[in-house]
N, C-alpha and C positions, 0 to 999 in steps of 0.2 A: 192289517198285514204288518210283520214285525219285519224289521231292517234286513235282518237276513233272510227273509221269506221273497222281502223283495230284489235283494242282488239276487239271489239264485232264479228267480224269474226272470231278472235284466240278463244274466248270461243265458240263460236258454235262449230268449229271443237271437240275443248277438250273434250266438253259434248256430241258431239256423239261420240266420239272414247270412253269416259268413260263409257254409259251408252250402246252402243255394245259391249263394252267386256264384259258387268257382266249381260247384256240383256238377254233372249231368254227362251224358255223352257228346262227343267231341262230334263235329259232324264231316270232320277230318278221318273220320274212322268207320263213316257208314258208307254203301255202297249207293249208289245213285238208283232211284226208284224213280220210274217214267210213267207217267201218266198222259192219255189225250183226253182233252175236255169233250163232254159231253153234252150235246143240246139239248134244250128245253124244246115244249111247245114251240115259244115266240120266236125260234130259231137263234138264242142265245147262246153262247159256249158258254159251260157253267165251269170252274175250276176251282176242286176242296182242296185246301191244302191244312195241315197241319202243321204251326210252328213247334216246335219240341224242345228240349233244354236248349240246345246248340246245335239244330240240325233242322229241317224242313222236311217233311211229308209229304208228297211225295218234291223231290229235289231237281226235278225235269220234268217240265209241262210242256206239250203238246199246242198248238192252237194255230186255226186259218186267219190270214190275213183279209182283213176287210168285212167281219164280220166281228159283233161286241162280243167281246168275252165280258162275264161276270164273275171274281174272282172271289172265295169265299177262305176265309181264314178265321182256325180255331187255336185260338191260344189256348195251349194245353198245361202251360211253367204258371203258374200264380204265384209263386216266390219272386221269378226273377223277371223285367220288363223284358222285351222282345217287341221286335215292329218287322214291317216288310215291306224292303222298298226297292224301286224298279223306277228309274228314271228315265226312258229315252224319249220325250215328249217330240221330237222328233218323226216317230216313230208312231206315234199316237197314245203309247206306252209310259205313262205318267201315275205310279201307285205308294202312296205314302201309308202303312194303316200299324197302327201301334196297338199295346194292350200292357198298361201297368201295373204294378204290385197289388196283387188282390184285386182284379178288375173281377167287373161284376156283370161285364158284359165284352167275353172275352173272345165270340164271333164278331167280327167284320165284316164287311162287303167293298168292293167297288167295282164300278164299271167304265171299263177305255174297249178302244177299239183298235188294234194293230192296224199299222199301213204297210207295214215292209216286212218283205221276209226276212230272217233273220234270229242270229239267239243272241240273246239280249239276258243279263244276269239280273236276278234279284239275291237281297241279302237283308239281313239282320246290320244297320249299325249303332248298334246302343255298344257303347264301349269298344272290347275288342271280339265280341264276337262273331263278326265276319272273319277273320283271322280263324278262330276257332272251327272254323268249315260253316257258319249256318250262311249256305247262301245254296243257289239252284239256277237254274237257267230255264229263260222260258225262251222254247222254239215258234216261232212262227213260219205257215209253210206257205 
């Protein structure tokens, strides 16, 4: 590969890793999409959710307290990292799940079990995009 065969391949890379990171819809600018989780057989609450540039899929969940929710997340961005996290361990509500640049296994899982009603936020925070809008709320009823 000649010298300039390979800068011009070094900036393609650059400029899509720069214009992926700062790319995508705002989730400051989408409208909140509600969802209630749905049981299984085992009497599970299952919840899909969709990470997206800067936005969550749906961005309000549903779910009864005192029964496991099992919570599924499909990283859709393979450019840019994204996670989703939901802290009220308190609560029983304890969910850390990431998916990095080029993951290759960009479904997650986890399973908590709510104890208290209440709504309780999750979010994206890899950088700034919580700021950005990616975050959602999950209700427990």
């Amino acid at each position: 590969m000649t010298r300039s065969a390979r800068l011009t391949a070094g900036l393609a890379v650059a400029a899509t890793l720069f214009f992926a990171s700062g790319c995508g819809t705002s989730g400051n600018r989408i409208r909140v999409t509600e969802m209630t989780a749905s049981t299984d057989a085992e009497g599970v609450q299952v919840v899909k959710i969709e990470a997206r540039s800067f936005y969550f899929k749906p961005s309000r969940v549903v779910v009864m307290a005192g029964k496991p929710v099992e919570i599924v997340v499909k990283f859709k961005n393979k450019m840019v990292p994204h996670n989703l996290t939901c802290g009220n361990p308190d609560t029983g509500i304890s969910v850390s799940l990431g998916a990095g640049i080029l993951s290759f296994r960009p479904t997650k899982r986890a399973r908590f079990t709510p104890t208290r009603p209440g709504e309780y936020e999750f979010f994206c925070n890899v950088d700034g995009h919580h700021k950005k809008g990616m975050r959602g709320t999950r209700v427990v009823r």
